[in-house]
N, C-alpha and C positions, 0 to 999 in steps of 0.2 A: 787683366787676370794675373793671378801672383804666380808664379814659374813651377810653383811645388804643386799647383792644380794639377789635378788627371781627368783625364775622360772617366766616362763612368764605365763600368764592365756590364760592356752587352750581354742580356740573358737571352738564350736561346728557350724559350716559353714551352716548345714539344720536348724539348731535354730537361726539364726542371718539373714537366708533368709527368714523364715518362718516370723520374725517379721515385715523385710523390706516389705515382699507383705501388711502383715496389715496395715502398716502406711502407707501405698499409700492406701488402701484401706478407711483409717481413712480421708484420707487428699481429696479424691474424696468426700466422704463419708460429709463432710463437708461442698463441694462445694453445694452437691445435697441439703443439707438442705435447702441454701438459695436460689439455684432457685426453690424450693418447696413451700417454705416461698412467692416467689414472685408469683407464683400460685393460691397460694389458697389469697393472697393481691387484687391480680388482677382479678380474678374469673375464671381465665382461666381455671382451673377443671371444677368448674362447669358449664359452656359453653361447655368443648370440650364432660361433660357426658353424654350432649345429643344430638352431633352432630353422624350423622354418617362419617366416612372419608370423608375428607377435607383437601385442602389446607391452607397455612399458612392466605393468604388474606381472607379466607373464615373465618377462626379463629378469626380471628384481629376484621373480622366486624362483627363478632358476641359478639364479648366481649367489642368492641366498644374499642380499641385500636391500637396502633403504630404495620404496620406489619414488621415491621424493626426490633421490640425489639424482637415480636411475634416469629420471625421466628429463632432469635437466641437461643430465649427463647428452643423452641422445639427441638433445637437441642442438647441441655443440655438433658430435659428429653428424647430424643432416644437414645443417647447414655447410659443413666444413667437407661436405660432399664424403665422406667417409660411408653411411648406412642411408639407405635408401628408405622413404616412407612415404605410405600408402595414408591421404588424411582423409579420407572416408571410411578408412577401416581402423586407422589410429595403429597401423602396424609398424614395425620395424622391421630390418634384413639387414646382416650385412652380407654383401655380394661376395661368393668366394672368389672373384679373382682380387679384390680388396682382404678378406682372412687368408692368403697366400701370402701378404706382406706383413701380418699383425699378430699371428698365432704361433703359440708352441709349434702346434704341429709343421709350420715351416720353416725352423732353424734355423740355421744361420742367415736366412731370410727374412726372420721376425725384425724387421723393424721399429714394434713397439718399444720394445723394451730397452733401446738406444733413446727415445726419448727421458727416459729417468732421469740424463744424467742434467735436461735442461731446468729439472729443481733442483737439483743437487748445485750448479753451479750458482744457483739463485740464493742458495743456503749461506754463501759467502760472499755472494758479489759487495755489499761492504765492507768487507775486512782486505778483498783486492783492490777497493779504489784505494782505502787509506793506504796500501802497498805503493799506491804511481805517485805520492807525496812522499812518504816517510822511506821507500824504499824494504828492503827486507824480503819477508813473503808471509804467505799463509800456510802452517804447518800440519804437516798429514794428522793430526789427531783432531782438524777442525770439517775433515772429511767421515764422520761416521759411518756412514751409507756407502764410500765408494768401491772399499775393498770386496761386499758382497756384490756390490753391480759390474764390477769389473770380472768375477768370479760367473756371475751368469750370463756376462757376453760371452767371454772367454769357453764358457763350455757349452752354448751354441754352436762353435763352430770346431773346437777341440772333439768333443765328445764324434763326432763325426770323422774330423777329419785326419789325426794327429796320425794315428795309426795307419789311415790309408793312405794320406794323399802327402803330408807331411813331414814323417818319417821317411818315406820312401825318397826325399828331396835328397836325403845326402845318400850315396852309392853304395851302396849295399849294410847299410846299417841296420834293415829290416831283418836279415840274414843273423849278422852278429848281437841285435838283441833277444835275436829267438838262441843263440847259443848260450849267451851270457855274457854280459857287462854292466861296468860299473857305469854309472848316469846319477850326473847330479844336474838340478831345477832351480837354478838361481834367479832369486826373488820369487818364488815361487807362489806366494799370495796365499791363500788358502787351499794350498796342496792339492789340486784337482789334477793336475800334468801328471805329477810323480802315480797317482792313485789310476789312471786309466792306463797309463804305460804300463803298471804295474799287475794288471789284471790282465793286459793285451801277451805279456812278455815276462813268464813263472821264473826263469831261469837267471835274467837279468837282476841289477840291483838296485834301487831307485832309492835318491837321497834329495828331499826338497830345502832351501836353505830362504828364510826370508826374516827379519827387523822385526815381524809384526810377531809378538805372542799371541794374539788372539786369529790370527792367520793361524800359524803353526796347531793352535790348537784345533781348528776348525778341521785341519789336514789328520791329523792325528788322529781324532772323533770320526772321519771318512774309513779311513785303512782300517781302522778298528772294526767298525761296524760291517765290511768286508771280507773281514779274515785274513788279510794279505802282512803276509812276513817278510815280504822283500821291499818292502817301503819304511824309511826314517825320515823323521822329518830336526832341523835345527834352526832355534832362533838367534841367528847371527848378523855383521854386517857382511855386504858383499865384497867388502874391501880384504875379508878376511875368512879365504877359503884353504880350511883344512884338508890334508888325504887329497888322494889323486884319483883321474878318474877317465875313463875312456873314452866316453861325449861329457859335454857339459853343453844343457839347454837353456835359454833368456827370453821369455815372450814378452812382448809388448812392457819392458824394465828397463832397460838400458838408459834409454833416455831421461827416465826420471829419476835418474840418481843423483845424489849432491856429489857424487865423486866416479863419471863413468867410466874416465880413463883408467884411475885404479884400482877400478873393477873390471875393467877389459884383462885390465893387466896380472890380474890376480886369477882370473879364470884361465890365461894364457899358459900363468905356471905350475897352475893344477890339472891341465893337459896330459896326459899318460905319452908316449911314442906313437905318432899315425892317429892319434886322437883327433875328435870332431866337435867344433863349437856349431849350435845349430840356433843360429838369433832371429825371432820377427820381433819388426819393428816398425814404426810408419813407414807405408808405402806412400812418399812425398821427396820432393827434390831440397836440398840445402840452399838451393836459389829462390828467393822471394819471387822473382818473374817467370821461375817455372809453375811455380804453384798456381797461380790465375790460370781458371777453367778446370782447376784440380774438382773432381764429384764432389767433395766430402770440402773442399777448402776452407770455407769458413767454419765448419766444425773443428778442424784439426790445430787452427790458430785458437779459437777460441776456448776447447780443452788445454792448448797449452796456457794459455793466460791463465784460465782459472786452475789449474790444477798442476800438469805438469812442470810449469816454470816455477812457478811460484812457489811450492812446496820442497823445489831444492834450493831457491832462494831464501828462505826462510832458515836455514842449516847452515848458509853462506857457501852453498852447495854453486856446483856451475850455470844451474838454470838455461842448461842448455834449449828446451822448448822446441820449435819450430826449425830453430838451428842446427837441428838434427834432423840430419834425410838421408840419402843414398852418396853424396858428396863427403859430407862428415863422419857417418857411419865408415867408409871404407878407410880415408886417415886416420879413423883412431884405429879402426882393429890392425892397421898395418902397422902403425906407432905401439900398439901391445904385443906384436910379435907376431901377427900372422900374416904369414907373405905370400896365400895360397885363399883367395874371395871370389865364390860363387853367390849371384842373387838366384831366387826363384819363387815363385807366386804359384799362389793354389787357388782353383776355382772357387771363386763363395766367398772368399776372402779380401774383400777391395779395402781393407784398410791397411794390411800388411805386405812387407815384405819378407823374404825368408833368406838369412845368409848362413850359407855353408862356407866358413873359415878352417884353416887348419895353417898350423907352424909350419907344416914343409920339411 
């Protein structure tokens, strides 16, 4: 035998089945997304949550659609164990402790509506392979969809919580927005922050600041149709914040900036004295061997490949992705000037974390 022989690599036959049931389970598992996605699209959750059993046409004409697609639809979720059916009666249900995790009505619990983003990423999954060859990225105007779905996660759990649970995270700024201050919303997306603050707190003065004109106007078209005179909105970059200001807030943005150091560093200087930077941002570690066993872990790599990385690679931006967590988040903000970092987490919200920064 020639010396450069090897043995062959032993397979362990219950580790090589065991992974085959998972990817079948991954690859169902993925199907379910998107007739999930086309659920909670079409409203058929919330239609079937207040039906009692029913047939598919009973379905269709309640949600005011095709019972053709309806019926196919539901056969997806019975098999996919989602709605329950009666085949003698040809009914449908879905079980409310199943519409607790798929409807409006349960908020920042709706789970539906996080399936979207798994056609969204499917919208470009070829323009990200040709990215692991050519390098580069995929540029946010090839994401049309995402700024409004990012917009309806977002005020699942905003519209809730911002004012009660989240606000309250930095020490007495509850107080002082009911007196009056200046607040500016960096990256603001389509102005939703600035517009609930802005109704929660008459006195205050809310400024949203985001790249996107069709964000900004979205915000604009919000405040207007409300009445509110203490909300503006600007379409700027983050790199380049005007006027000073008392808190300055960043949800779920930071990370996907082509430039987030000098945007830390730009919000640092537009700080007022005693001012409060108030940042969520993934609740996830900067260490790859922290993240295994993370809930959401393959979700939060897999958003940043498609989306978050790549879209500030695309700008020749940092792309920083995944490599931003609770590690790197505190080096840059202390590398921008603030030498003063509390985290803090709000119920209902497992994908963020909330940092209260200040200069000191």
């Amino acid at each position: 035998m020639s010396g450069l022989e090897t043995d062959p690599v032993s397979l362990d036959s219950g580790r090589q089945e065991e992974f085959a049931d998972r990817m079948v389970g991954v690859f169902n598992g993925a199907a379910m997304a998107l007739l999930i996605s086309v659920g909670h699209r079409t409203g058929l959750f919330d239609a079937m949550s207040t039906m009692p059993p029913a047939t598919s046409d009973r379905i269709a004409k309640a949600a005011g659609l095709d019972e053709r697609y309806v019926r196919e639809w539901l056969g997806g979720m019975v098999v996919g164990g989602v709605v329950d059916y009666d085949a003698d009666r040809a009914t449908y249900v879905l079980p409310p402790e199943h519409a607790a995790s798929l409807t409006a009505a349960a908020g920042p619990g709706n789970l539906a509506g996080m399936m979207q983003y798994i056609s969204l990423i499917g919208e470009v999954e070829q323009r990200v392979v040709e990215s692991f060859r050519s390098g580069g990225g995929v540029p946010y105007e090839a994401y049309p969809r995402f700024q409004a779905l990012q917009a309806e996660e977002s005020a699942r759990v905003y519209d809730l919580a911002l004012v009660d649970a989240i606000a309250p995270l930095v020490p007495g700024l509850t107080e002082r927005l009911r007196a009056g201050v200046d607040v500016l919303d960096v990256g603001t997306g389509q102005g939703h922050v600035p517009v609930i603050l802005a109704r929660a707190f008459p006195h205050s003065r809310f400024h949203g600041l985001d790249q996107s004109e069709e964000g900004i106007a979205a915000g604009r078209r919000e405040a207007a149709r409300l009445g509110l005179d203490n909300v503006r909105y600007t379409v700027a970059d983050s790199t380049e914040i005007s006027g000073t200001y008392d808190v300055i807030t960043a949800f779920d943005v930071i990370h996907d900036l082509a430039r987030p150091a000098e945007t830390l560093s730009a919000i640092a200087a537009a700080l007022r004295d005693e001012g409060t930077f108030l940042m969520g941002d993934i609740a996830a570690s900067s260490k790859l061997e922290e993240n295994v066993g993370h809930p959401f872990g393959p979700a939060l790599y897999g958003f940043s490949l498609f989306y978050c990385m790549t879209t500030s690679l695309s700008t020749g931006g940092a792309g920083l992705g995944t490599v931003w967590g609770e590690q790197t988040a505190r080096r840059m903000l202390g590398e921008a000037g603030f030498t003063e970092v509390e985290t803090r987490s709000v119920e209902g919200d497992p994908l963020n974390v909330y940092y209260v920064a200040r200069k000191g």
